[in-house]
Backbone as JSON, one array per atom type, in Angstrom:
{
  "sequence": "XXXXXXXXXXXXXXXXXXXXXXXXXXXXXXXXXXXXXXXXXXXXXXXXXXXXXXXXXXXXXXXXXXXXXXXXXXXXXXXXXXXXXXXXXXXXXXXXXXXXXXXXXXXXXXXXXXXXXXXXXXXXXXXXXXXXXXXXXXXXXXXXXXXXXXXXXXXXXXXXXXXXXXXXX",
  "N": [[19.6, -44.33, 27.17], [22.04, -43.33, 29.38], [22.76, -41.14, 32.04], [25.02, -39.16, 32.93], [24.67, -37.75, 36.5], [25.66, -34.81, 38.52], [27.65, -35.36, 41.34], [27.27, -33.64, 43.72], [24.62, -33.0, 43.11], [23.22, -35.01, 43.24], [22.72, -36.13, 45.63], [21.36, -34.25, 47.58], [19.11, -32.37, 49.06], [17.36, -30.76, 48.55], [14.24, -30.3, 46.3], [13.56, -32.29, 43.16], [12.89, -29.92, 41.06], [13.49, -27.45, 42.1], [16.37, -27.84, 42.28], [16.86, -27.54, 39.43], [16.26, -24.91, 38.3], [18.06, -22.93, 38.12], [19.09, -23.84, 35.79], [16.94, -23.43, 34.25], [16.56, -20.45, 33.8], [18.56, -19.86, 31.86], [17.48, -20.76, 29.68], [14.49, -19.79, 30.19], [14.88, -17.19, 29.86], [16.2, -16.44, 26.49], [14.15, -18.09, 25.19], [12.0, -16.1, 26.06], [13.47, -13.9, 24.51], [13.64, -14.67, 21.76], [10.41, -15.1, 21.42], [9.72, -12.18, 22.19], [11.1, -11.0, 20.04], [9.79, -12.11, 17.67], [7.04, -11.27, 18.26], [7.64, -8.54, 18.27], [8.18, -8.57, 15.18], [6.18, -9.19, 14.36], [4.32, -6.88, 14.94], [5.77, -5.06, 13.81], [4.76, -5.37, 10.8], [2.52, -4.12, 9.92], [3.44, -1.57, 8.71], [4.92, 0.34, 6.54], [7.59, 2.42, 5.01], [8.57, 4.6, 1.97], [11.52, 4.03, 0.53], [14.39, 5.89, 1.27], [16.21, 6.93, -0.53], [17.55, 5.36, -3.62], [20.25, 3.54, -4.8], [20.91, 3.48, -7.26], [20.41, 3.62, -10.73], [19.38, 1.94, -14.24], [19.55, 3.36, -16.7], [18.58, 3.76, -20.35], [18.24, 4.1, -23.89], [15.38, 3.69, -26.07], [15.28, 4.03, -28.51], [17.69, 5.33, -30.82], [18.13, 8.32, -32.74], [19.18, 8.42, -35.75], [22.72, 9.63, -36.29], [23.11, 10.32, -34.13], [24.31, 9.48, -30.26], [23.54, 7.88, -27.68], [23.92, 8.78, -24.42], [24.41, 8.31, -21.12], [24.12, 10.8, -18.65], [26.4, 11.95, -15.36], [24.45, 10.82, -13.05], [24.54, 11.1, -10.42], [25.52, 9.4, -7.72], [23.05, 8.57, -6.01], [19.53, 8.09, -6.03], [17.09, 10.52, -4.34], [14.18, 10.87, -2.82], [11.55, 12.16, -4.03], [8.83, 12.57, -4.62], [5.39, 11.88, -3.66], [2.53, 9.6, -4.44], [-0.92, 8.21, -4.49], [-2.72, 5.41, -6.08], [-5.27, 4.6, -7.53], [-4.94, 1.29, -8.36], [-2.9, 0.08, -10.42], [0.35, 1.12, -11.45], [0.85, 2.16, -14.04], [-1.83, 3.59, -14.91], [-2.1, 5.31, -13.79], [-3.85, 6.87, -12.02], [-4.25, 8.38, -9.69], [-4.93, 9.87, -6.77], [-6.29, 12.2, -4.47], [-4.8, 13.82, -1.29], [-6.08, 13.46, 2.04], [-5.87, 15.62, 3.82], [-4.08, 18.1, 4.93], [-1.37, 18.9, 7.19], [-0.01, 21.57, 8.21], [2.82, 23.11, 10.34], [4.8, 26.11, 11.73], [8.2, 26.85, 12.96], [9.89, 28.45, 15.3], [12.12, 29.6, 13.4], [11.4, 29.85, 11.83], [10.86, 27.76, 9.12], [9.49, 24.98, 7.51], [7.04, 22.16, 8.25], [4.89, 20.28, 7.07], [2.64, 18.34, 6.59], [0.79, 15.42, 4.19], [-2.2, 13.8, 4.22], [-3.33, 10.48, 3.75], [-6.08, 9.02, 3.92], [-6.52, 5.32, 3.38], [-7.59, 3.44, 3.78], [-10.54, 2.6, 2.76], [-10.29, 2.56, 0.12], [-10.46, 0.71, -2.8], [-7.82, -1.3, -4.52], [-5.79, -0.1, -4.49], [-2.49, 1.86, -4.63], [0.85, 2.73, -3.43], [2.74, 4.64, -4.59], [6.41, 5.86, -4.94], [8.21, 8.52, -5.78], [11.41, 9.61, -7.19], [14.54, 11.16, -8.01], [16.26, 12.15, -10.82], [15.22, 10.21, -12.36], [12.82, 8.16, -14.14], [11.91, 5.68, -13.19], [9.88, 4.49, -10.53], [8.96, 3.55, -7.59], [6.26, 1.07, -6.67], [4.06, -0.08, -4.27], [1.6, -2.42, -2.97], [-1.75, -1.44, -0.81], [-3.66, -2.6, 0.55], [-5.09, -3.66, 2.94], [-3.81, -1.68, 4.89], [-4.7, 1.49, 6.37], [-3.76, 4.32, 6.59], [-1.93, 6.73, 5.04], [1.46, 9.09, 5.3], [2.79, 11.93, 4.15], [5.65, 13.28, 4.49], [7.0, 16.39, 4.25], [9.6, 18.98, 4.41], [10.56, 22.53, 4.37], [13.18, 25.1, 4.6], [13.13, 28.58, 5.68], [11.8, 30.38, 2.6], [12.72, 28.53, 1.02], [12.28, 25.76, -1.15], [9.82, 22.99, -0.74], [11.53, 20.04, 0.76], [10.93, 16.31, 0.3], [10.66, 14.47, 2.74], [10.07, 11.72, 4.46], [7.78, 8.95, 3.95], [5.52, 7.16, 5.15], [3.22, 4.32, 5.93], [0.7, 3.14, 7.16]],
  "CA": [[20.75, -43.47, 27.31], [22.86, -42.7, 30.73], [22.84, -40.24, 32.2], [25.5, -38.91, 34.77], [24.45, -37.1, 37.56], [26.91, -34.42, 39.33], [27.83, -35.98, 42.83], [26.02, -32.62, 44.94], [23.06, -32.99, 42.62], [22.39, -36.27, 43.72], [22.39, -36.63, 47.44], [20.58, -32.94, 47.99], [18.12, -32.3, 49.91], [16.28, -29.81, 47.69], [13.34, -31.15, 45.43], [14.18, -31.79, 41.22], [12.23, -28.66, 40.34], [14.36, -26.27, 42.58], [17.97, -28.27, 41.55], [16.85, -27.43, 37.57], [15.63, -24.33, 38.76], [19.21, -22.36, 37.43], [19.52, -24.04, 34.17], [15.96, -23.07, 33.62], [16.84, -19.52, 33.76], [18.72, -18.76, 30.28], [16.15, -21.34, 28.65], [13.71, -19.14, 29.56], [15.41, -15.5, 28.97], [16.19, -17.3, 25.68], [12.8, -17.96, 24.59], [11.57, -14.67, 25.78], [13.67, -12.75, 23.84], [12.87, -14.83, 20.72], [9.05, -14.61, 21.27], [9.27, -10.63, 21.94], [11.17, -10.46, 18.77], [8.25, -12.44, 16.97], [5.83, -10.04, 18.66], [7.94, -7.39, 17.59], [8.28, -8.52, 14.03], [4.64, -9.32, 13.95], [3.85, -5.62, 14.93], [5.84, -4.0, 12.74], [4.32, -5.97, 9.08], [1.48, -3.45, 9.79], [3.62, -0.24, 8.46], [6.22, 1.06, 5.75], [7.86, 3.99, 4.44], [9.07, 4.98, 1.0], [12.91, 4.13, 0.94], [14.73, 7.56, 0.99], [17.05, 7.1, -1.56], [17.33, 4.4, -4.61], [21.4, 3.7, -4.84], [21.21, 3.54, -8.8], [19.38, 2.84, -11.97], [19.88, 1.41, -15.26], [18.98, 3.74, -17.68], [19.17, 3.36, -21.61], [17.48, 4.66, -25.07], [15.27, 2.48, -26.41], [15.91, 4.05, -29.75], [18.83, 6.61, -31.0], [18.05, 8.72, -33.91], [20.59, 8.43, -37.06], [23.55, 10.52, -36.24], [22.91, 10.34, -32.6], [24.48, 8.58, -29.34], [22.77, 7.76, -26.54], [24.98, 8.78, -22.95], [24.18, 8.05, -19.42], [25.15, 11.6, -17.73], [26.22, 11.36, -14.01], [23.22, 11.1, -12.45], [24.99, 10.68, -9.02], [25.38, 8.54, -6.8], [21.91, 8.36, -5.36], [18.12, 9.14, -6.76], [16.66, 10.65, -3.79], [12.74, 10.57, -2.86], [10.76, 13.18, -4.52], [7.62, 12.46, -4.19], [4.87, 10.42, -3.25], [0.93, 9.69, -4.57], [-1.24, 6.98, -4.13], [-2.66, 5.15, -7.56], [-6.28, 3.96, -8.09], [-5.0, 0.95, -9.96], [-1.52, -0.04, -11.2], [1.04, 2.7, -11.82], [1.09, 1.91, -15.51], [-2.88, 3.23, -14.98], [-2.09, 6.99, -13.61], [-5.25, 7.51, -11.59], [-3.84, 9.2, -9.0], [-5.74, 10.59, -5.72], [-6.07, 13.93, -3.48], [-5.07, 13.63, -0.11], [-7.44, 13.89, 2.64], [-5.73, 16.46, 4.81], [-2.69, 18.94, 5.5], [-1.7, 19.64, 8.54], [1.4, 22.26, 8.36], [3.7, 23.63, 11.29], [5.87, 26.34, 11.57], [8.82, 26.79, 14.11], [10.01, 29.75, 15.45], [13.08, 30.33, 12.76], [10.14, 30.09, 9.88], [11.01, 26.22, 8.98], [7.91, 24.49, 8.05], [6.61, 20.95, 8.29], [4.01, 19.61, 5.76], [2.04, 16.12, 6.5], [-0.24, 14.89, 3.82], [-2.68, 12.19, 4.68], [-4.33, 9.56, 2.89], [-7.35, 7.83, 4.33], [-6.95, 4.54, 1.98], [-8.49, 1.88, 3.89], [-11.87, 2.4, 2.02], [-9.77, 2.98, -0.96], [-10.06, -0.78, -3.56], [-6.85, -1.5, -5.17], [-4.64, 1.28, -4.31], [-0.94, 1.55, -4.42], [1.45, 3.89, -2.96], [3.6, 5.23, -5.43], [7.49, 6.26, -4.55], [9.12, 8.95, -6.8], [13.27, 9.26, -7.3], [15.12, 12.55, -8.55], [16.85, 11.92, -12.16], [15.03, 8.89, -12.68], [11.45, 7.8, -14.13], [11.7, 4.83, -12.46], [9.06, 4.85, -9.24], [8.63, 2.62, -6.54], [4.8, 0.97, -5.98], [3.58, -1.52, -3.35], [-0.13, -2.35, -2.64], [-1.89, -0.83, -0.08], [-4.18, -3.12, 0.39], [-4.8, -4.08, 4.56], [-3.29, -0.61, 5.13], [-5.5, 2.77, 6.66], [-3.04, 5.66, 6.27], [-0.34, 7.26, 4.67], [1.4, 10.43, 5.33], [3.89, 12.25, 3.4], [6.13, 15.12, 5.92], [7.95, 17.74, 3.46], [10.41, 19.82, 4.62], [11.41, 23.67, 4.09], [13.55, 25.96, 5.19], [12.41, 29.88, 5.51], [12.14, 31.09, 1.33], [13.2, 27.73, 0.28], [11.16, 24.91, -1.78], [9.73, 21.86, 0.39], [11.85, 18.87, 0.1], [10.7, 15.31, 1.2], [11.46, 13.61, 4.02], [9.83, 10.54, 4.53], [6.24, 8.46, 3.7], [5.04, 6.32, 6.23], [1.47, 4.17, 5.46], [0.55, 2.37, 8.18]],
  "C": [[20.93, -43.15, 28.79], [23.12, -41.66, 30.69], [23.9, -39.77, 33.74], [25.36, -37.73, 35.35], [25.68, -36.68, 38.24], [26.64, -34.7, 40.62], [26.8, -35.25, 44.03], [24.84, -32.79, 44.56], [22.51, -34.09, 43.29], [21.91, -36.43, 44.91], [22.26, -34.86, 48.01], [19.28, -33.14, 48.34], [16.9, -31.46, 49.26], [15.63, -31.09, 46.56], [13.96, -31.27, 43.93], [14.08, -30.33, 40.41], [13.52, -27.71, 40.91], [16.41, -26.69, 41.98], [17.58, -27.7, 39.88], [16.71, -25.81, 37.79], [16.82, -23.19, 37.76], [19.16, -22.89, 36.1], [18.27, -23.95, 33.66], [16.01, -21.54, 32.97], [17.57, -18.75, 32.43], [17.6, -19.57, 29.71], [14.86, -20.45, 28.32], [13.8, -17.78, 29.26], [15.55, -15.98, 27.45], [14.93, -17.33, 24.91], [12.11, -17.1, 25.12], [12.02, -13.68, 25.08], [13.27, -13.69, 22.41], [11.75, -14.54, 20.7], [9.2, -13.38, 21.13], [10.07, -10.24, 21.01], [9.94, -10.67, 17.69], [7.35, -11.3, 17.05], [5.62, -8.9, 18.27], [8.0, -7.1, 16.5], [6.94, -8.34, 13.64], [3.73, -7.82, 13.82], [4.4, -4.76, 14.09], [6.28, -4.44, 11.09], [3.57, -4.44, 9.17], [2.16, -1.68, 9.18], [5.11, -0.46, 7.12], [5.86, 2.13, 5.16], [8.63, 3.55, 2.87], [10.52, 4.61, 1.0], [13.51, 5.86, 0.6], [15.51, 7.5, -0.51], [17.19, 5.44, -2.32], [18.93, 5.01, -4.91], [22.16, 3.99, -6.48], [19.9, 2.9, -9.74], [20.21, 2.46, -13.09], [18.88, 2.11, -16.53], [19.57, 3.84, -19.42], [18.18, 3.95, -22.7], [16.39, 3.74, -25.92], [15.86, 2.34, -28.08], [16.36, 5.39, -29.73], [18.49, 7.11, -32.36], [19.44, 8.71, -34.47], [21.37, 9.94, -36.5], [24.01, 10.86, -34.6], [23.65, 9.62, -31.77], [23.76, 9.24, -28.61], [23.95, 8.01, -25.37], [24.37, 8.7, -21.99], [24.85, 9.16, -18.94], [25.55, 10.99, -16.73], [25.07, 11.61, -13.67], [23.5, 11.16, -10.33], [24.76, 9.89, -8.29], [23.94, 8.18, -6.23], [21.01, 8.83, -6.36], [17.67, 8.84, -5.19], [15.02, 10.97, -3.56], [12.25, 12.06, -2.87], [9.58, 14.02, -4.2], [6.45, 11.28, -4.34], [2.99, 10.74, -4.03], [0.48, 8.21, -4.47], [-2.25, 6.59, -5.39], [-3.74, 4.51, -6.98], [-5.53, 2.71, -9.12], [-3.61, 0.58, -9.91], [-0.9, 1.11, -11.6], [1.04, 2.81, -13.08], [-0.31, 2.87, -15.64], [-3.14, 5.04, -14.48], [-3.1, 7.56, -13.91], [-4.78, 8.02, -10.07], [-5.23, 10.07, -8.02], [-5.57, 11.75, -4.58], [-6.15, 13.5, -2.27], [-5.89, 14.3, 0.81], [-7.41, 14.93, 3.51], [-4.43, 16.85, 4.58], [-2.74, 19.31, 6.66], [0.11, 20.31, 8.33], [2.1, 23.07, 9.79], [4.47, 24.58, 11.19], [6.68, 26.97, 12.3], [9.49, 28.19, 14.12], [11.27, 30.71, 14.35], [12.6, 30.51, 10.92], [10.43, 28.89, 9.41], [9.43, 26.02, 8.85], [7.64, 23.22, 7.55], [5.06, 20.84, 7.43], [3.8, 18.5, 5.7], [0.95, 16.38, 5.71], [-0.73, 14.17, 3.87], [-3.43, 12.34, 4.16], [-5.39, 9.13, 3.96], [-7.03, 6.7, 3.23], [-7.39, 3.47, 2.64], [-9.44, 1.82, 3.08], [-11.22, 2.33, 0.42], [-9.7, 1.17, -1.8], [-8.96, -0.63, -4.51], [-5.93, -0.73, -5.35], [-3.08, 0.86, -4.16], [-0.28, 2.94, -4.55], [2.66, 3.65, -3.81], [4.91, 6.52, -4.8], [8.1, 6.97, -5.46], [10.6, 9.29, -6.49], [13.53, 10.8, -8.63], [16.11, 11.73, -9.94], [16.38, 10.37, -12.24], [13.1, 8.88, -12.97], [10.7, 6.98, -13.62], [11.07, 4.86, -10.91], [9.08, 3.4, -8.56], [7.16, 2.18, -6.15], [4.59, -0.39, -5.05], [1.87, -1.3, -3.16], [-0.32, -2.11, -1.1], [-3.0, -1.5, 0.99], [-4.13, -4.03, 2.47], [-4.51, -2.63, 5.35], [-4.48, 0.28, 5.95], [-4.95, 3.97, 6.55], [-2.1, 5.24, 5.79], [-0.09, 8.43, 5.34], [2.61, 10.55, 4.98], [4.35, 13.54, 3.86], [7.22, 15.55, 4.38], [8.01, 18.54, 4.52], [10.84, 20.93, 4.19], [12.29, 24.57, 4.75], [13.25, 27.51, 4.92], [13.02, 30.5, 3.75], [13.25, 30.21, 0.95], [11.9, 26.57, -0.2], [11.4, 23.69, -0.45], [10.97, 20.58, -0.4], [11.06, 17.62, 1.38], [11.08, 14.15, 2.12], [11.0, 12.18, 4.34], [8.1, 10.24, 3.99], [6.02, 7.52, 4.44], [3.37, 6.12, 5.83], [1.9, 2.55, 6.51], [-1.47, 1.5, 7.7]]
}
């Protein structure tokens, strides 16, 4: 295959390396930002959180007593995240474990922050269990490679905690 050479390229005085020297330049911005996405993807396998909210379910009866219907209220738009535990076991198996620490906060308008943490590296066959508001339906993934969780609840002064996120790293 031919190749044509632009007219200045040819009869220059500069070496090959320094003439390429520019069209090396996006090649390698280019493949640095791919790699430090890699790098970046690669670093963050090692963590997830709970999703906050579950957009719908599919709930149903299995059986209706004589005289009965079954209805789907609204359940609204969203089932938002409840709460969280971490399962000895399969969730079907509701062995459930005590976290290893609280550490609470509280800011000068009485607000107060609430982290519970797991230790589960030492923990065999564990799975972090996601709960959802009008729904029985839970969320579990294995835990398995993991070393923490922690679960931050939220109150406001002479109100109940709600939860804010789960992060298990």
């Amino acid at each position: 295959m031919l190749c044509k050479v632009p007219h200045e390229a040819a009869h220059t005085s500069q070496p090959r390396a320094k003439r390429s020297a520019p069209m090396m330049k996006p090649f390698l911005l280019v493949t640095l930002l791919f790699t430090g996405r890699a790098a970046l993807a690669a670093s963050s396998v090692m963590w997830f959180s709970c999703p906050p909210q579950l957009d719908g379910t599919e709930q149903h009866a299995r059986q209706v007593p004589e005289g009965w219907e079954a209805t789907v209220q609204d359940a609204g738009p969203k089932h938002m995240l409840t709460g969280f535990t971490i399962n000895l076991g399969p969730a079907s198996k509701s062995d459930g474990t005590i976290y290893d620490d609280v550490k609470e906060t509280t800011d000068r308008k009485g607000n107060v922050t609430s982290r519970l943490i797991w230790n589960v590296k030492p923990l065999e066959d564990a799975y972090a269990v996601c709960a959802y508001t009008r729904t029985s339906l839970v969320l579990t993934r294995s835990l398995k490679g993991y070393s923490e969780c922690v679960a931050t609840s939220r109150r406001s002064k002479d109100t109940q905690f709600q939860m804010e996120e789960v992060v298990c790293r």
